[in-house]
Biopython code that builds the backbone (N, CA, C, O; Angstrom):
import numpy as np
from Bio.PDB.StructureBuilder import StructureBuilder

atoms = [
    (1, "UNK", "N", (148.612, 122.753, 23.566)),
    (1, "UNK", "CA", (148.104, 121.451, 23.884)),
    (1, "UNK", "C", (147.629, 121.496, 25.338)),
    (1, "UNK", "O", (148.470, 121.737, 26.204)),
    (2, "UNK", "N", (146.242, 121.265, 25.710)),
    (2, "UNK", "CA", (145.585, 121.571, 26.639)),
    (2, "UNK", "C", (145.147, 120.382, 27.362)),
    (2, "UNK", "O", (144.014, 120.150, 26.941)),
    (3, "UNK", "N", (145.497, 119.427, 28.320)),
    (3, "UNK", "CA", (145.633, 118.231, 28.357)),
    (3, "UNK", "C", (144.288, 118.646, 29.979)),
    (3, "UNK", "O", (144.610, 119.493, 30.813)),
    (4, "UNK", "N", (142.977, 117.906, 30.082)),
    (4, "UNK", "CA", (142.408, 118.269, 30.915)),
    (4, "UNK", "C", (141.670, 116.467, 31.906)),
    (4, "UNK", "O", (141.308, 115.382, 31.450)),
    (5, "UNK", "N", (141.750, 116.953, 33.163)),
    (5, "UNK", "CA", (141.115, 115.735, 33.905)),
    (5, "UNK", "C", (139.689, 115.495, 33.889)),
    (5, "UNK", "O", (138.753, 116.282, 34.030)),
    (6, "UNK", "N", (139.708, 114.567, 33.740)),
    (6, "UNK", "CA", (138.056, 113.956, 33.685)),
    (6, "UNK", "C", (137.195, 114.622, 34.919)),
    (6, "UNK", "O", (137.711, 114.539, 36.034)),
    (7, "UNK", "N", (135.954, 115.259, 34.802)),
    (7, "UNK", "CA", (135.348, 115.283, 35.681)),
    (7, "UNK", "C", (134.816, 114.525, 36.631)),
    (7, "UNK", "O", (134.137, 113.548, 36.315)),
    (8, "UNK", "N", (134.983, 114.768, 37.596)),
    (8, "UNK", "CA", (134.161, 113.722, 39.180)),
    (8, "UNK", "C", (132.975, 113.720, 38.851)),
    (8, "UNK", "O", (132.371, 114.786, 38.726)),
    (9, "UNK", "N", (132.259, 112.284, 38.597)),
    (9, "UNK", "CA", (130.934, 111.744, 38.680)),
    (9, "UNK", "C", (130.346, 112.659, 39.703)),
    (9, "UNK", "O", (130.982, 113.158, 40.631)),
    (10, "UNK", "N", (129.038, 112.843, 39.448)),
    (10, "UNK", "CA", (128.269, 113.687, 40.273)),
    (10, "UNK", "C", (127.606, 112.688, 41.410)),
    (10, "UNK", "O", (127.074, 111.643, 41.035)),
    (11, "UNK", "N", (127.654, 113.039, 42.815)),
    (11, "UNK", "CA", (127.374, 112.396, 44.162)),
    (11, "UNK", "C", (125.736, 113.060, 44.258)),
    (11, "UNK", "O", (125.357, 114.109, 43.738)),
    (12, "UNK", "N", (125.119, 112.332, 44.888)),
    (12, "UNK", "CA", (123.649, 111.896, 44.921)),
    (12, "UNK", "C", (123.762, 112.616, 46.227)),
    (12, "UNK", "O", (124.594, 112.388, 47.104)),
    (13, "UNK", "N", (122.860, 113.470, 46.238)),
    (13, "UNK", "CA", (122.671, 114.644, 47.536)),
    (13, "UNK", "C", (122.372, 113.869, 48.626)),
    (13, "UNK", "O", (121.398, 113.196, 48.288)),
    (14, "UNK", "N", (122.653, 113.624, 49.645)),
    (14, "UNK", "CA", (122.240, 112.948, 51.023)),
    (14, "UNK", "C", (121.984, 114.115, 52.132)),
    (14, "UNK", "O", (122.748, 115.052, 52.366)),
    (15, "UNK", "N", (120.819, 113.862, 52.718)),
    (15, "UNK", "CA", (120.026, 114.358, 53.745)),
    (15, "UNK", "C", (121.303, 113.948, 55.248)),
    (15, "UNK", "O", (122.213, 113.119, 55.261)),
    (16, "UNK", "N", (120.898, 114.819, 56.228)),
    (16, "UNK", "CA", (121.491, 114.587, 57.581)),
    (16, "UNK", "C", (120.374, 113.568, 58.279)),
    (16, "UNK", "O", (119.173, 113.410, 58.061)),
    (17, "UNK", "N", (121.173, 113.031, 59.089)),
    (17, "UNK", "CA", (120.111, 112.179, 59.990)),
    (17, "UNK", "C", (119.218, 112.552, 60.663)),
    (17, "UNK", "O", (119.389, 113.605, 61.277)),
    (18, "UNK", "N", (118.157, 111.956, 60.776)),
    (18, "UNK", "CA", (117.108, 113.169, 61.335)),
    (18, "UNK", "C", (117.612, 113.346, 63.079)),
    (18, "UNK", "O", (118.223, 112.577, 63.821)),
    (19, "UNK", "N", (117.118, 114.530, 63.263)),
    (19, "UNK", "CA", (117.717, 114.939, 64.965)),
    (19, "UNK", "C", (116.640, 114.224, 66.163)),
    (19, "UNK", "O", (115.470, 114.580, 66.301)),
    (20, "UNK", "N", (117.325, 113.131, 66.989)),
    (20, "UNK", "CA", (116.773, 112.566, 67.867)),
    (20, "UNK", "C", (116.790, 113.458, 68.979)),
    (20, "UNK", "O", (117.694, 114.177, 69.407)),
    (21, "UNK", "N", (115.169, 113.205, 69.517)),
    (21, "UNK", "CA", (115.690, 114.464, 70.819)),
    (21, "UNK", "C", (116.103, 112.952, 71.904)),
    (21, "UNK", "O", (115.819, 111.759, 72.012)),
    (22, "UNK", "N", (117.059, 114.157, 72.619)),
    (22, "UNK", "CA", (118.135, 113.602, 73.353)),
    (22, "UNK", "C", (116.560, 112.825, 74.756)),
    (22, "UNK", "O", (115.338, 112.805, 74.614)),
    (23, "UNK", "N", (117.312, 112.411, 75.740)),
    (23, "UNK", "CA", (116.273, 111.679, 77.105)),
    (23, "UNK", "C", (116.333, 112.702, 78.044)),
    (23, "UNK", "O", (117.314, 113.078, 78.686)),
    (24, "UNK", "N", (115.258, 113.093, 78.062)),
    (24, "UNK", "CA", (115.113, 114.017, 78.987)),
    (24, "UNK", "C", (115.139, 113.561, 80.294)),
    (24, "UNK", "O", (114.315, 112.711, 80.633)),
    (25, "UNK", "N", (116.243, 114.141, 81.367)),
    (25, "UNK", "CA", (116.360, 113.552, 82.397)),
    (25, "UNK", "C", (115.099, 114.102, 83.480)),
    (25, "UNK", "O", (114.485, 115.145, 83.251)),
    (26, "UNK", "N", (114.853, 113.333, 84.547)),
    (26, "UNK", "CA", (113.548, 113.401, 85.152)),
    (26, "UNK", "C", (114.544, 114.676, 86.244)),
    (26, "UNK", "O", (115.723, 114.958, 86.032)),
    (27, "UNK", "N", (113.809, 115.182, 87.212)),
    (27, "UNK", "CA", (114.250, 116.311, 87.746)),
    (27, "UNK", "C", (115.076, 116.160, 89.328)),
    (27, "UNK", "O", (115.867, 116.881, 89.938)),
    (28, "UNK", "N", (114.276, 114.514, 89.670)),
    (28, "UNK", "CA", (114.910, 114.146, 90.356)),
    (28, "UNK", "C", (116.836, 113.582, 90.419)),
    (28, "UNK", "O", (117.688, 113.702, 91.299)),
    (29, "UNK", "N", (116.860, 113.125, 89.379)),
    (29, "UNK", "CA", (118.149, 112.605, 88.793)),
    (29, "UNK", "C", (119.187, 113.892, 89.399)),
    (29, "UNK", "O", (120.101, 113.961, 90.221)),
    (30, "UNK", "N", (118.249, 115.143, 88.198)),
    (30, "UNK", "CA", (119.257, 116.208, 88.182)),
    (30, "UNK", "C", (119.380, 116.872, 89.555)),
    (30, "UNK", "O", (120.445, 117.471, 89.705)),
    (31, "UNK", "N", (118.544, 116.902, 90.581)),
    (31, "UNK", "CA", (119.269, 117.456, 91.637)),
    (31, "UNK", "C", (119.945, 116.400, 92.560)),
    (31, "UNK", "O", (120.304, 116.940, 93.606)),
    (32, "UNK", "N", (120.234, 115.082, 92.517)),
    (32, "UNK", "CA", (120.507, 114.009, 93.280)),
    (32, "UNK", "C", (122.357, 114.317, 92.499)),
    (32, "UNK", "O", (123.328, 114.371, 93.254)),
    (33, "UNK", "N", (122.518, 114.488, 90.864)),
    (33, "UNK", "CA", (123.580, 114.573, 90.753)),
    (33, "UNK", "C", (124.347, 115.991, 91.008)),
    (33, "UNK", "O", (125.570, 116.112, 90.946)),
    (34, "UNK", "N", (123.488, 116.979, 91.285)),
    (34, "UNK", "CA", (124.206, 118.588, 91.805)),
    (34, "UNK", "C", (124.021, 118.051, 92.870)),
    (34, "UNK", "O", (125.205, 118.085, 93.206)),
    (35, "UNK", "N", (123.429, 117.472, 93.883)),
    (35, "UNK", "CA", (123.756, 117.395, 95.152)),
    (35, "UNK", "C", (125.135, 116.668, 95.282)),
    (35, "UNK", "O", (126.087, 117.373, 95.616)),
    (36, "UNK", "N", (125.346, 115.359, 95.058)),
    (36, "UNK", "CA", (126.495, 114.636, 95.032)),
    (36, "UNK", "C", (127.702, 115.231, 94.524)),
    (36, "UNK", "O", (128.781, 114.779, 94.905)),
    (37, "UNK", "N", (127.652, 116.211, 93.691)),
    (37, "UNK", "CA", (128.622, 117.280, 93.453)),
    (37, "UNK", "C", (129.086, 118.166, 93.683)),
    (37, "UNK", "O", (129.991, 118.728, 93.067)),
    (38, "UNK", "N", (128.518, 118.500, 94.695)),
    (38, "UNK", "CA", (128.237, 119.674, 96.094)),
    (38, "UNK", "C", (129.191, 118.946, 97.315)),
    (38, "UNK", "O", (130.103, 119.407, 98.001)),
    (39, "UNK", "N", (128.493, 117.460, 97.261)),
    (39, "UNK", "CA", (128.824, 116.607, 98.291)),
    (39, "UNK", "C", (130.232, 116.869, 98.141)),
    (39, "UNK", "O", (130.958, 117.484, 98.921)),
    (40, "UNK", "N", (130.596, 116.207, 96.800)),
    (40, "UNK", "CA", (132.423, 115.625, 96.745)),
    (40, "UNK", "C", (133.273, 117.250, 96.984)),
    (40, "UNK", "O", (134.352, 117.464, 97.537)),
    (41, "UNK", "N", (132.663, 117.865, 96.572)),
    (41, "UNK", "CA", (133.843, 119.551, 96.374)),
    (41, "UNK", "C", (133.881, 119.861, 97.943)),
    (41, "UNK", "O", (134.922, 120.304, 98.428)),
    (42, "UNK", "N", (132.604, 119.604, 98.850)),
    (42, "UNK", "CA", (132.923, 119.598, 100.464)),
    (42, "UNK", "C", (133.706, 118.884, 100.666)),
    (42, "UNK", "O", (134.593, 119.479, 101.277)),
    (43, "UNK", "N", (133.982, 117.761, 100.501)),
    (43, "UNK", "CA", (134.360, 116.524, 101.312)),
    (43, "UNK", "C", (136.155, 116.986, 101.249)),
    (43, "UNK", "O", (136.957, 117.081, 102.178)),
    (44, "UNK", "N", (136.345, 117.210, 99.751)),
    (44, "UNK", "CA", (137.583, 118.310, 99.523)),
    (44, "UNK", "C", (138.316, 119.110, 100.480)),
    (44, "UNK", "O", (139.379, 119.034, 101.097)),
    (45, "UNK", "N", (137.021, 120.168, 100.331)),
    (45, "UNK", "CA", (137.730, 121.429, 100.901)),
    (45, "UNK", "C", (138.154, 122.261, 100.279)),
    (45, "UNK", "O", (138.326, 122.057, 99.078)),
    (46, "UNK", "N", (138.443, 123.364, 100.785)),
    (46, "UNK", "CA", (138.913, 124.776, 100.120)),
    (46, "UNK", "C", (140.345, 124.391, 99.684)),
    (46, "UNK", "O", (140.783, 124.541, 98.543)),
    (47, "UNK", "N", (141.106, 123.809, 100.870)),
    (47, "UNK", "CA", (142.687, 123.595, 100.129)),
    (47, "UNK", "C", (142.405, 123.013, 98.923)),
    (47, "UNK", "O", (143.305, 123.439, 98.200)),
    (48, "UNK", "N", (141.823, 122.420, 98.374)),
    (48, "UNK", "CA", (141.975, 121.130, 97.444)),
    (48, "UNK", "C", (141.907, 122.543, 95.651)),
    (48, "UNK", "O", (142.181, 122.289, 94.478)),
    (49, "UNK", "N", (141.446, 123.842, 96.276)),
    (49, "UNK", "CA", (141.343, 124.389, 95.303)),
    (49, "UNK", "C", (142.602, 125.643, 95.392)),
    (49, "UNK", "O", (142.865, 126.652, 94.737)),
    (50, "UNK", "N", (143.029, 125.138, 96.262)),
    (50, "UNK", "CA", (144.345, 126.238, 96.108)),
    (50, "UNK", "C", (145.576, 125.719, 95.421)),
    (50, "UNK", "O", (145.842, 124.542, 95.662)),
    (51, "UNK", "N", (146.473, 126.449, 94.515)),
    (51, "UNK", "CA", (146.831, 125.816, 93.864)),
    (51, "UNK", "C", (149.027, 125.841, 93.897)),
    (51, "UNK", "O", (149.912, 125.286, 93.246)),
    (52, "UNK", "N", (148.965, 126.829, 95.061)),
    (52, "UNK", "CA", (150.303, 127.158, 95.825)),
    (52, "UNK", "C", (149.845, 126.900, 97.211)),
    (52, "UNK", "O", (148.741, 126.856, 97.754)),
    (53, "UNK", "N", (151.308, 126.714, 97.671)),
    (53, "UNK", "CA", (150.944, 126.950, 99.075)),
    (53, "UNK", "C", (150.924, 127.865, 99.853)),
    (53, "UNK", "O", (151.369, 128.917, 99.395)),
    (54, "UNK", "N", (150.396, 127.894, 101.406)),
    (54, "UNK", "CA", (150.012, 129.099, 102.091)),
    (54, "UNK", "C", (151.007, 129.871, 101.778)),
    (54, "UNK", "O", (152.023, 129.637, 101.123)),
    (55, "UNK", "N", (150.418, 131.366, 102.600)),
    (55, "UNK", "CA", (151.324, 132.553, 102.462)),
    (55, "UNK", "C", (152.079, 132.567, 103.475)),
    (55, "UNK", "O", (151.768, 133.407, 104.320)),
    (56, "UNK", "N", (153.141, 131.807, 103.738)),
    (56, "UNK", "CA", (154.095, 132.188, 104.717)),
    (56, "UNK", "C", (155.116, 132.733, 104.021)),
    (56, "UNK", "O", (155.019, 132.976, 102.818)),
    (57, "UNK", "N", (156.253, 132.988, 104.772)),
    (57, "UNK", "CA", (157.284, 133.517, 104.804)),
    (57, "UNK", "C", (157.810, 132.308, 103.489)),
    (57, "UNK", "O", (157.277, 131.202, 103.389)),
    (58, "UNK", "N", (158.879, 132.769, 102.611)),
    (58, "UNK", "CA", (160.087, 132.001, 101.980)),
    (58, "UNK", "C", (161.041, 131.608, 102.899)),
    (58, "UNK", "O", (161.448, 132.236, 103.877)),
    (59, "UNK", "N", (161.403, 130.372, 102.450)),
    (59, "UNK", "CA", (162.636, 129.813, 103.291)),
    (59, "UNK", "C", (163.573, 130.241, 102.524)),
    (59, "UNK", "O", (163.284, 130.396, 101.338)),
    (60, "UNK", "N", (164.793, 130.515, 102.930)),
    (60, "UNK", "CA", (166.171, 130.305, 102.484)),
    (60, "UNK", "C", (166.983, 131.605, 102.309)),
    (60, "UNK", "O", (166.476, 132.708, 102.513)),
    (61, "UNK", "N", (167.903, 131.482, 102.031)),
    (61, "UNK", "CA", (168.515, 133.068, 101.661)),
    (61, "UNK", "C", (167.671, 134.034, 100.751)),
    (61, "UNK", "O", (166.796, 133.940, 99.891)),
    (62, "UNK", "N", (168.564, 135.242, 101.547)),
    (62, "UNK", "CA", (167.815, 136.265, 100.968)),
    (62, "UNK", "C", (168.772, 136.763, 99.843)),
    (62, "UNK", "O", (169.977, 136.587, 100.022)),
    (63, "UNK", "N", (168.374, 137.328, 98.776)),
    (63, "UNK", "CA", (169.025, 138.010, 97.802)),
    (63, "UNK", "C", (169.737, 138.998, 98.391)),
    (63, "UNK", "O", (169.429, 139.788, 99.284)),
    (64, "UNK", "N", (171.117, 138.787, 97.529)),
    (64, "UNK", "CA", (171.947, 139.977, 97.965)),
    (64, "UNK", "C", (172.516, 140.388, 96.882)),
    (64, "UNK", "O", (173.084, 139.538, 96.196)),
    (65, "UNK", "N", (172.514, 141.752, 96.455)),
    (65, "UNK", "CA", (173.407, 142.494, 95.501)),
    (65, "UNK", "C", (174.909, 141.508, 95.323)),
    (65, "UNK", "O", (175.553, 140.814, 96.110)),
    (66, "UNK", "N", (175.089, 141.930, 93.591)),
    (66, "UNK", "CA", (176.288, 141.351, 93.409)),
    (66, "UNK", "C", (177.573, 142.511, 93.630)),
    (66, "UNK", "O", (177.664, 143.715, 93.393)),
    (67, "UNK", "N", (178.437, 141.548, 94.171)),
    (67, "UNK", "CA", (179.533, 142.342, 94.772)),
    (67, "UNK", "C", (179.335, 143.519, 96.196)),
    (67, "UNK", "O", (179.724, 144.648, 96.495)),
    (68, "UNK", "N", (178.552, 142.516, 96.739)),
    (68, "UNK", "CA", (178.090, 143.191, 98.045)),
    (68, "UNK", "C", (178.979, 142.544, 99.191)),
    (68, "UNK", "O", (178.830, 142.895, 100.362)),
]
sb = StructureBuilder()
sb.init_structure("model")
sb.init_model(0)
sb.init_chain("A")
sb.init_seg("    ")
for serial, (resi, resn, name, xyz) in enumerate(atoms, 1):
    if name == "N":
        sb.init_residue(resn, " ", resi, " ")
    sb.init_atom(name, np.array(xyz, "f"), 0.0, 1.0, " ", f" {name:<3s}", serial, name[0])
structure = sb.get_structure()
């Protein structure tokens, strides 16, 4: 006894939306916003990209062998 599910109605093929071209930005825009992005990473600084602090010395005790 072979007991079987109804087949799924067949779906009506649909197309993708057609591809809008995107707004082409004018050339001025684009170097006004790399400039301003230039601007802020100066204004920063190099520390702002370091991500420990300087290389000095460690504070505190020094390791010592156990049972030393």
């Amino acid at each position: 006894m072979c007991i079987s599910r109804p087949k799924p109605p067949k779906v009506a093929e649909t197309l993708p939306p057609p591809i809008v071209n995107p707004v082409t930005e004018d050339e001025a825009v684009i170097r006004e916003r790399n400039r301003e992005r230039r601007r802020s990473a100066a204004r920063e600084g190099r520390q702002s990209t370091l991500l420990a602090g300087g290389a000095s010395a460690p504070t505190g005790q020094a390791k010592t062998l156990l049972g030393a």
